[in-house]
PLY file of the C-alpha trace (Angstrom):
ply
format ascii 1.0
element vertex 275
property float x
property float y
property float z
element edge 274
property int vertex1
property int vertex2
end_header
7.84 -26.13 15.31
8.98 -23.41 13.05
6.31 -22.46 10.04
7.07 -21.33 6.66
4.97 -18.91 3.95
5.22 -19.68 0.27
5.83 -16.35 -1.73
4.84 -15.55 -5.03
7.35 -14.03 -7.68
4.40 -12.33 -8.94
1.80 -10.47 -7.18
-0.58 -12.51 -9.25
-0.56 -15.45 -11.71
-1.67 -15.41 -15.00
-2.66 -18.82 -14.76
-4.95 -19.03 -11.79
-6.83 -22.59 -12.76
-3.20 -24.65 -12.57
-2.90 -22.53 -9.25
-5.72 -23.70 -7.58
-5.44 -27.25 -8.69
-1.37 -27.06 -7.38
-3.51 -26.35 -4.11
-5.87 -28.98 -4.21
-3.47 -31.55 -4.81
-0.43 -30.43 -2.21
-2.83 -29.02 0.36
-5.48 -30.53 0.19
-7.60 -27.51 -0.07
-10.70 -27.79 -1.43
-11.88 -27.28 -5.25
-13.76 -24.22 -4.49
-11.64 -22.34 -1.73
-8.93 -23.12 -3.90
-10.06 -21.45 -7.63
-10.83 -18.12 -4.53
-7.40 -18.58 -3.11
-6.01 -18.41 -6.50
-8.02 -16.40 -8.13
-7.00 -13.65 -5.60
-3.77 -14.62 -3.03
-2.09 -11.27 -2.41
1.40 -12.73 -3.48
1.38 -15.14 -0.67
0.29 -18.63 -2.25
0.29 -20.36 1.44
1.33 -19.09 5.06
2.15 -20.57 8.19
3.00 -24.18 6.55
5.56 -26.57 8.24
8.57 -26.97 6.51
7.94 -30.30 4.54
5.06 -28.70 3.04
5.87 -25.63 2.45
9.12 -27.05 0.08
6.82 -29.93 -1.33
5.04 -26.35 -2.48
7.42 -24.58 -3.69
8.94 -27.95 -5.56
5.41 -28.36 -7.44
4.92 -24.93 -8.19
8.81 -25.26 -9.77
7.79 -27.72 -12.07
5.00 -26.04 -12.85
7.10 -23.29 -13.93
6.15 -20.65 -11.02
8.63 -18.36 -9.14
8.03 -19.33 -5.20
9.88 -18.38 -2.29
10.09 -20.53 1.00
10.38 -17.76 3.46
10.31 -18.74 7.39
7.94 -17.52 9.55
10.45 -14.74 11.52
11.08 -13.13 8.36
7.45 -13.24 6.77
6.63 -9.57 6.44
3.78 -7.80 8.69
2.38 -4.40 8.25
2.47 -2.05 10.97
-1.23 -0.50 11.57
-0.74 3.08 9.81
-0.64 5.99 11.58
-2.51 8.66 9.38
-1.32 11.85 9.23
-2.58 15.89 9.14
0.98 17.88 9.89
4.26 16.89 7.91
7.19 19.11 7.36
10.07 18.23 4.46
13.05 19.03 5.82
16.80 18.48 4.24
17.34 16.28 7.39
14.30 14.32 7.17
10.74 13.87 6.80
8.98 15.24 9.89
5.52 14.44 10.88
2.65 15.28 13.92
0.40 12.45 14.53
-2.11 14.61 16.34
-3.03 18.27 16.47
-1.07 18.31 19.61
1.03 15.17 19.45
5.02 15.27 19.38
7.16 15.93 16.09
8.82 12.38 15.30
10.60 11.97 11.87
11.88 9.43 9.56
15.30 9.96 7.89
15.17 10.33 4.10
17.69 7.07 3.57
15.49 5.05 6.20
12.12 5.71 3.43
11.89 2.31 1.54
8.18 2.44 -0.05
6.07 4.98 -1.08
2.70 3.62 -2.59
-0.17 5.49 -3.95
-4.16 4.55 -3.97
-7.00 6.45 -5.71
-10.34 5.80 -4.17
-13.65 6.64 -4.55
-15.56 8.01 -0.79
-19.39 8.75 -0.91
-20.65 11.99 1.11
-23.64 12.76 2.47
-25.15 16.42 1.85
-28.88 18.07 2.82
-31.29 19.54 0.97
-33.83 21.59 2.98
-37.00 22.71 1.80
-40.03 24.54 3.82
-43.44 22.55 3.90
-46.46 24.67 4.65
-49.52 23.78 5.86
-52.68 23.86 3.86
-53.60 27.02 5.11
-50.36 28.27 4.51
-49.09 29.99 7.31
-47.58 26.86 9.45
-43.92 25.85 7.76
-41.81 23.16 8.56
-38.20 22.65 7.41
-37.63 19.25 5.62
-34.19 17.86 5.12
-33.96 15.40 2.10
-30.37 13.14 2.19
-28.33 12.49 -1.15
-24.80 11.31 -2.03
-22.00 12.76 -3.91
-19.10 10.41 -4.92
-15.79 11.96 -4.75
-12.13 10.86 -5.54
-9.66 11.22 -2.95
-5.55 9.90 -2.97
-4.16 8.19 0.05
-0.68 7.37 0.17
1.33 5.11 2.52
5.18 6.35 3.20
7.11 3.33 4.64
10.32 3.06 6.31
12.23 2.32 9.78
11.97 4.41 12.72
14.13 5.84 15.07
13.82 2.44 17.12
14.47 0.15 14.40
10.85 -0.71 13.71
8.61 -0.54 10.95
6.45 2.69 10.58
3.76 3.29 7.97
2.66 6.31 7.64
-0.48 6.98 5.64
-1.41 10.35 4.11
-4.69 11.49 2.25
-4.86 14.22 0.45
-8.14 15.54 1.63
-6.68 15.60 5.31
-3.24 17.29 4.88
-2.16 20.52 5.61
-0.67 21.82 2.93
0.60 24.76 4.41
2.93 23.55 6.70
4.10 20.31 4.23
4.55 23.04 0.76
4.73 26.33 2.42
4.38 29.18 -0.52
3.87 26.42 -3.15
1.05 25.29 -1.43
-2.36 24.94 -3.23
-4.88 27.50 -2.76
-7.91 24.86 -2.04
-10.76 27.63 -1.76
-10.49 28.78 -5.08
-8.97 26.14 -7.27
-10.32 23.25 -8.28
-8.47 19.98 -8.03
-5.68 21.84 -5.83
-5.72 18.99 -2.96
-4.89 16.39 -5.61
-1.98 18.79 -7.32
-1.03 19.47 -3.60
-0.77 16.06 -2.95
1.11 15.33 -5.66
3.75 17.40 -5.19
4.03 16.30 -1.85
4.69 12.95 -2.84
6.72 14.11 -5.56
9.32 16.18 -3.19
9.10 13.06 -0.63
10.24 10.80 -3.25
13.22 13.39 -4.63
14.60 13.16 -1.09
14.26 9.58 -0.12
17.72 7.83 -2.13
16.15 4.26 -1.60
12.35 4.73 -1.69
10.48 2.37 -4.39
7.74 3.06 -6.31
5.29 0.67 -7.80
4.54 1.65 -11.47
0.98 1.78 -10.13
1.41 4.67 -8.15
3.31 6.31 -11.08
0.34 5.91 -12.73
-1.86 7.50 -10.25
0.49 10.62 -10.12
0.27 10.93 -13.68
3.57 9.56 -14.70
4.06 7.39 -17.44
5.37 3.45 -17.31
6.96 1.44 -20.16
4.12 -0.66 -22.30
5.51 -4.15 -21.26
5.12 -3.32 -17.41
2.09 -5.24 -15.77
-0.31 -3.15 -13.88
-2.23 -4.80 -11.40
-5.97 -3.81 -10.20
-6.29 -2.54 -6.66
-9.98 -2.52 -6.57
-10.15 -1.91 -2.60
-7.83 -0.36 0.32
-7.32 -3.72 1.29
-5.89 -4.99 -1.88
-3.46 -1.33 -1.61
-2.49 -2.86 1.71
-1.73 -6.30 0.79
0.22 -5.59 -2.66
2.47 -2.81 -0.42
3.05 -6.04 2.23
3.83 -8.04 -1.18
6.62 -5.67 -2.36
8.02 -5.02 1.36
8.63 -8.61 1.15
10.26 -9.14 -2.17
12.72 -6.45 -1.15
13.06 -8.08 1.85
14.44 -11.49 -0.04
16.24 -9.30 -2.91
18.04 -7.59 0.40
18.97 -10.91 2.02
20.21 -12.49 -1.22
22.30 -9.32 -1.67
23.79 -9.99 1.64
24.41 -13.48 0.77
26.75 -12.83 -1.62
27.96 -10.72 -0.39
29.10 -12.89 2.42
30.34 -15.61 0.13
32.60 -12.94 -2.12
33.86 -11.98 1.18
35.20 -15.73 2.04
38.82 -16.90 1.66
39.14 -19.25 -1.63
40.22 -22.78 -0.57
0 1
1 2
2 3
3 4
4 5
5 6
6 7
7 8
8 9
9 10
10 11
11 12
12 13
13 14
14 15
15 16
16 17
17 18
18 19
19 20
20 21
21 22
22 23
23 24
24 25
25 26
26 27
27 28
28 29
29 30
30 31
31 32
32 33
33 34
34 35
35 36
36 37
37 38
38 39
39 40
40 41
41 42
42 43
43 44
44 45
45 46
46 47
47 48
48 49
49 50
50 51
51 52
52 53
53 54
54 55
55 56
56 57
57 58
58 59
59 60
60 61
61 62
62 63
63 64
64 65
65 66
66 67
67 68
68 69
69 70
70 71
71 72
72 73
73 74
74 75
75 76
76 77
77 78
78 79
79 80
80 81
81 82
82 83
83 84
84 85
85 86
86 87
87 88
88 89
89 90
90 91
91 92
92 93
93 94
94 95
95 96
96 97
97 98
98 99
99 100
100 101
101 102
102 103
103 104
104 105
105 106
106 107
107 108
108 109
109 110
110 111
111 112
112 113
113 114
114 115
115 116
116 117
117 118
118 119
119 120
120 121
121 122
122 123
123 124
124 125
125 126
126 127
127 128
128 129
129 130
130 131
131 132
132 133
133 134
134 135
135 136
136 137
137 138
138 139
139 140
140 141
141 142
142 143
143 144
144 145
145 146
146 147
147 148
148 149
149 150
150 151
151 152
152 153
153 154
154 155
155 156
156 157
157 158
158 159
159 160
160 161
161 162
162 163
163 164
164 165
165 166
166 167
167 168
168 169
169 170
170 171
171 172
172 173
173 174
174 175
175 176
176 177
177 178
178 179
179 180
180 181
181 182
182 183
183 184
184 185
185 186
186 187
187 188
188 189
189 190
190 191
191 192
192 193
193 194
194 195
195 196
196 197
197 198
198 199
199 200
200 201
201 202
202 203
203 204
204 205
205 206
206 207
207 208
208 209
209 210
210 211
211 212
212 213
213 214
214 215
215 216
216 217
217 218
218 219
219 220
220 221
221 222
222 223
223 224
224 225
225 226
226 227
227 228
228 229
229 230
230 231
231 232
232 233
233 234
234 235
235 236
236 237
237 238
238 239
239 240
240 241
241 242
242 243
243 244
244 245
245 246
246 247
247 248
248 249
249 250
250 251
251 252
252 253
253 254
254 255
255 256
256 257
257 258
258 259
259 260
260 261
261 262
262 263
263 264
264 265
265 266
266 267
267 268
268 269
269 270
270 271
271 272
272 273
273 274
């Protein structure tokens, strides 16, 4: 039996209390799990629903006056695991990449590049202080190590688009593990003596990656991470953890996967003899 996901128009509702009771009553889901569900759903409201109730779903959410999208189960959207990357060259031919130190140079074509998605996070670091304890009599000495934490902010970036086979590849780049030597060449940042020069770096890396790739998208989000500017009226949403990143890039993959398969649908039907 085939299975269905229902798709939110928006990442997230506004309205999150007429979401959860929309769940109670078509689902059956209970009270609690449902204000959670709602509260958070990662733009998919419900997956792997048969197809009666995945359109009673989408019907109630209709009348409700929320954008849903019955989308079958073969063309529900899954993120390839990403493949984090230290070497990358920017070529005019495409956008070449190592995964390994000694791995094999694979690339992804510039048209191929359809997401580019930005993520500031905040890493903890452990550091050592050591100190010399003497002994009463003071000639005995013993080194001490005391362990603190230092926040720091680091950018990671996932570049998405199709491989040489067809397939999905996500590649994910952080800006404190990036050679910038080999990716900038002369422009690259000079990390040993200025400060901030991984995040500039990595900025202009994403900056040149995005002037080649003719059909990448980026989320006003990331914009915002890179410094850019958006217009007032565009909603920003909070990606408190990697995981949220991850689930609002799966989000957009898929509403450009139904905005490219309505294209092609009328496509198809301007293409048709008139009767």
């Amino acid at each position: 039996m085939s299975q269905f996901a229902v798709v939110q128009g928006r990442y997230e509702f506004t309205d999150w209390e007429m979401v959860a009771q929309i769940l109670t009553e078509v689902l059956g889901m209970h009270p609690t799990m449902a204000k959670q569900r709602a509260r958070r759903p990662r733009g998919f409201l419900a997956e792997k629903l048969d197809g009666d109730m995945a359109l009673r779903l989408h019907r109630v959410c209709r009348r409700s006056g929320l954008v849903t999208y019955v989308v079958r189960e073969g063309d529900v959207v899954t993120l390839p695991k990403p493949v984090r990357i230290h070497a990358l060259w920017i070529a005019d031919d495409a956008l070449w990449y190592r995964r390994g130190p000694t791995g094999r140079k694979s690339s992804l074509a510039w048209d191929g590049i359809v997401l580019m998605a930005a993520y500031e996070m905040v890493r903890k670091e452990s550091f050592y202080r050591w100190s010399a304890q003497y002994s009463s009599a003071g000639h005995n000495s013993e080194l001490h190590a005391d362990e603190y934490w230092k926040d720091y902010k680091e950018y990671v970036a996932d570049v998405v688009g199709l491989g040489a086979g067809g397939g999905m590849v996500r590649l994910r780049l952080e800006s404190r593990g990036l050679n910038y030597q080999e990716a900038l060449g002369a422009d690259a940042p000079d990390i040993l003596h200025r400060k901030n020069a991984q995040d500039d770096g990595f900025r202009l890396v994403l900056a040149r990656i995005h002037g080649h790739s003719p059909k990448v998208s980026v989320p006003p989000e990331t914009l915002v991470v890179l410094g850019g500017t958006v217009e007032a009226k565009e909603r920003l949403y909070e990606l408190p953890r990697i995981e949220e990143f991850e689930a609002y890039n799966r989000w957009l993959l898929q509403m450009m996967r139904l905005a490219s398969q309505a294209a092609a649908r009328r496509a198809s039907q301007r293409g048709r003899p008139k009767k």
